[in-house]
C-alpha positions in Angstrom: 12.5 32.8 19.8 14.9 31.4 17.4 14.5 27.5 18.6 10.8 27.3 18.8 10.9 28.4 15.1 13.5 26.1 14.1 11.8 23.5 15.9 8.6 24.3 13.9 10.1 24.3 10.5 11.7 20.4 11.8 7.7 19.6 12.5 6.2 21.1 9.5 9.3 19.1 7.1 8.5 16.1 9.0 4.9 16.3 8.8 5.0 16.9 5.0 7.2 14.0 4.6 4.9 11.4 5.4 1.4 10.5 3.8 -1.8 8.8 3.6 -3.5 7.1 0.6 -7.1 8.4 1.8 -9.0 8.0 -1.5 -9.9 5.4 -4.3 -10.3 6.7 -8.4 -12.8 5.1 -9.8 -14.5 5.8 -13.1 -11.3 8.4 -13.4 -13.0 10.1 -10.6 -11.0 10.6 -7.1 -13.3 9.5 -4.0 -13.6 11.5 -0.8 -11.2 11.1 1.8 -11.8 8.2 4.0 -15.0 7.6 2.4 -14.4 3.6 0.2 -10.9 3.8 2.4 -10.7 2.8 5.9 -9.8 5.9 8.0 -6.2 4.5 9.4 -4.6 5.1 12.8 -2.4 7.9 11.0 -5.4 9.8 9.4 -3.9 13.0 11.4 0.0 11.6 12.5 0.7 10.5 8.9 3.0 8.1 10.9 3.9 5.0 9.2 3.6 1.5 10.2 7.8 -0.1 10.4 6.4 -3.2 12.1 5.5 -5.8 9.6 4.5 -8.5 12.7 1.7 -5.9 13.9 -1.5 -6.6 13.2 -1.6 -3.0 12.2 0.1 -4.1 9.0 -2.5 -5.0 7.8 -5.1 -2.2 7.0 -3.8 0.0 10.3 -6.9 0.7 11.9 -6.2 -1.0 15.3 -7.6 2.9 17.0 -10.4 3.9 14.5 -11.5 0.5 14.0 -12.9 2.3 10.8 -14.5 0.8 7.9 -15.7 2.0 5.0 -18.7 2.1 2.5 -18.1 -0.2 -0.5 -17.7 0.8 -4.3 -18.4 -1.0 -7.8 -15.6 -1.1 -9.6 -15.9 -3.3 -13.2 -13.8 -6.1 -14.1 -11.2 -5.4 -17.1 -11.3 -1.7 -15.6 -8.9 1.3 -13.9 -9.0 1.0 -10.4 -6.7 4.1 -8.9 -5.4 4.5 -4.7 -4.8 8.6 -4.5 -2.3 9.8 -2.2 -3.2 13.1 0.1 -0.2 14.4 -1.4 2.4 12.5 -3.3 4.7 10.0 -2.4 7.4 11.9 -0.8 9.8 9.2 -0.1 12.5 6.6 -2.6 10.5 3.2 -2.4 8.7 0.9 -3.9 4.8 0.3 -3.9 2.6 -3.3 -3.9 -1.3 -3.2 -3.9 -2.6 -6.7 -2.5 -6.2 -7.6 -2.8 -8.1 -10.0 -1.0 -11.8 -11.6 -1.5 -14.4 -11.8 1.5 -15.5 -14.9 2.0 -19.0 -15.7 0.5 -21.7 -14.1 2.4 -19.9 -11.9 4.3 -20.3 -8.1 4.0 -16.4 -6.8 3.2 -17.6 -3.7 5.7 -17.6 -6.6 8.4 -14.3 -8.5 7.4 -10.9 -8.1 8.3 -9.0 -9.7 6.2 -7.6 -12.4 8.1 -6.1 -15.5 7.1 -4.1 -17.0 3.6 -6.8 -14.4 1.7 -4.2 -11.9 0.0 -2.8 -11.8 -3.5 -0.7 -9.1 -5.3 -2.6 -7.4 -7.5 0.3 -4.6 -9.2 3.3 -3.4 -8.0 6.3 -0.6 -8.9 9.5 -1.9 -8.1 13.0 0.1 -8.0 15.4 0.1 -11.1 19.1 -0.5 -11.3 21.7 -1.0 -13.8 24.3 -2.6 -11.8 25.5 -0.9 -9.1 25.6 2.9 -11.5 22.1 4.0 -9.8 18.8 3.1 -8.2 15.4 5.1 -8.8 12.1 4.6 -7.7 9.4 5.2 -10.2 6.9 5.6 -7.7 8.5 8.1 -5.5 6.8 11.9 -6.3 3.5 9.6 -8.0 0.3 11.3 -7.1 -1.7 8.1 -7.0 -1.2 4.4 -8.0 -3.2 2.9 -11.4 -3.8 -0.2 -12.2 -6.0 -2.6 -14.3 -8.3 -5.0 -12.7 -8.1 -8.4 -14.8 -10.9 -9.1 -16.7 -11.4 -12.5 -14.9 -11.2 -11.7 -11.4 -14.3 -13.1 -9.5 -16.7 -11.0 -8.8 -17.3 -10.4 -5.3 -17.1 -7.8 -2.5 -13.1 -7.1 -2.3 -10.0 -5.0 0.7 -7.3 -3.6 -1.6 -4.6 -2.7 -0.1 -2.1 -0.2 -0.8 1.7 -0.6 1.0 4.2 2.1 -0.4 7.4 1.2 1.1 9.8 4.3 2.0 13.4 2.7 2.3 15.2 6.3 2.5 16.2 4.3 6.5 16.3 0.7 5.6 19.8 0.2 6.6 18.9 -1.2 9.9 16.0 -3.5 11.0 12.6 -1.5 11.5 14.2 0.7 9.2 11.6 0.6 5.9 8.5 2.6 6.7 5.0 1.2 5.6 2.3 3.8 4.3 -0.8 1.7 4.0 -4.4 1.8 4.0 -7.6 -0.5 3.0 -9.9 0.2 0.4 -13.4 -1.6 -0.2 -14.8 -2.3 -3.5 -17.6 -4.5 -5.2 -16.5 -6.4 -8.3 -18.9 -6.8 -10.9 -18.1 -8.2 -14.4 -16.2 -10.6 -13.2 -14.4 -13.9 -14.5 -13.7 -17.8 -12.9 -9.9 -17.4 -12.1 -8.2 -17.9 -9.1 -6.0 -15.4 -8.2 -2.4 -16.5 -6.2 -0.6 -17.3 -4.4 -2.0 -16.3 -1.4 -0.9 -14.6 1.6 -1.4 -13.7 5.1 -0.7 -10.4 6.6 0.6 -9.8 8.4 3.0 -12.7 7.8 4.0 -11.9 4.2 7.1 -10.9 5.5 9.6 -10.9 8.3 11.7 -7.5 8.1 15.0 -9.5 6.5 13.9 -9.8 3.5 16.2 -8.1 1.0 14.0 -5.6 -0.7 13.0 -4.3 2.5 16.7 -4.7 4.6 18.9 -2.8 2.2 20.7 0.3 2.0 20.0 2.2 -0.8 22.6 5.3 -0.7 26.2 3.4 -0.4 27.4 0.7 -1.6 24.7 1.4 -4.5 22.8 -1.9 -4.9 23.3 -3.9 -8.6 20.0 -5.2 -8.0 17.1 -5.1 -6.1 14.5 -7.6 -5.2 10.8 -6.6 -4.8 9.6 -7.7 -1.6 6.1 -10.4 -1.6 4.6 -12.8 -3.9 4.4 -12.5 -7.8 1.5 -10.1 -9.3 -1.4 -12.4 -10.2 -2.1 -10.7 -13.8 -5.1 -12.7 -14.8 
């Protein structure tokens, strides 16, 4: 009886380990699970995405082909991405956004194409080889502001925590991401940038996502994608 229990307690660790970001905050108010998020492929699994050519990277709904009802959220405000639990793992976090083309329903869009810019990140800290930590790891949720002079407009925001506990090897660096749709209202002229594709924001060698974290300790670390558009 001994090793179906240990096996259990090994299933139950690993389970808890992984994570989902289900839910928006808006308004300072969290959203119902998978209701302004697209339900992802790992709804149940938790099982993150460690291929960043899929197609999957990119809102990982490939199975549920889910998508979601959309939200206002006002220019200049909070916008929140609530984890189901907390994010377990050392990494680092980026939130892309990207704008549906004029006259298209975001509900109906996939994102496709040079459309994504960053819109906040948490990156690691060092002091020169002493120590890396990851502000984000053990985070209930990821805040950020919306600039006042984003266009309005129907809008994917995507969250991509990056666990990099196995990032020693290729594939290593696990993805948790998932797509949430929201209606900007209040809204400048900018024009956020650079922008993106994904997948194709990245190829896996990049050094922020290729990188051992435990030994040698690294003096530095570079945060993988494009600069945060601020405003």
């Amino acid at each position: 009886m001994l090793l179906p229990i240990v096996s259990l307690v090994v299933f139950t660790a690993h389970a808890f380990a992984h994570y989902t970001f289900p839910s928006l905050i808006v308004d300072g108010k969290e959203t119902e699970p998978w209701v302004n998020v697209r339900k992802t492929n790992n709804y149940y699994s938790q099982a993150p995405v460690t291929d960043v050519n899929s197609t999957d990277f990119r809102c990982y709904n490939s199975q549920t082909q889910a998508s979601a009802r959309t939200i206002d959220v006002a220019a200049g405000s909070s916008i929140g991405i609530a984890c189901d639990q907390t994010i377990y793992h050392p990494g680092v976090v980026n939130v892309y956004m990207a704008k549906a083309p004029e006259g298209t329903d975001v509900s109906a869009w996939d994102g496709s194409g040079r459309v994504w810019f960053k819109a906040y990140e948490i990156t690691a800290k060092t002091d020169g080889g002493k120590s890396i930590t990851f502000p984000a790891q053990g985070l209930p949720s990821v805040n950020f502001t919306l600039p006042q002079n984003l266009p309005s407009g129907q809008y994917l925001v995507r969250m991509e925590a990056i666990a990099l506990h196995s990032a020693e090897k290729y594939g290593g660096a696990q993805f948790y991401i998932s797509c949430g749709q929201i209606n900007v209202t209040g809204g400048g002229r900018a024009t956020p940038g650079p922008l993106v594709a994904i997948p194709g924001v990245y190829t896996g060698y990049e050094p922020g996502i290729l990188i051992d974290i435990n030994w040698p300790i690294p003096e530095n670390y570079t945060q993988p994608g494009p600069a945060v558009w601020s405003g």
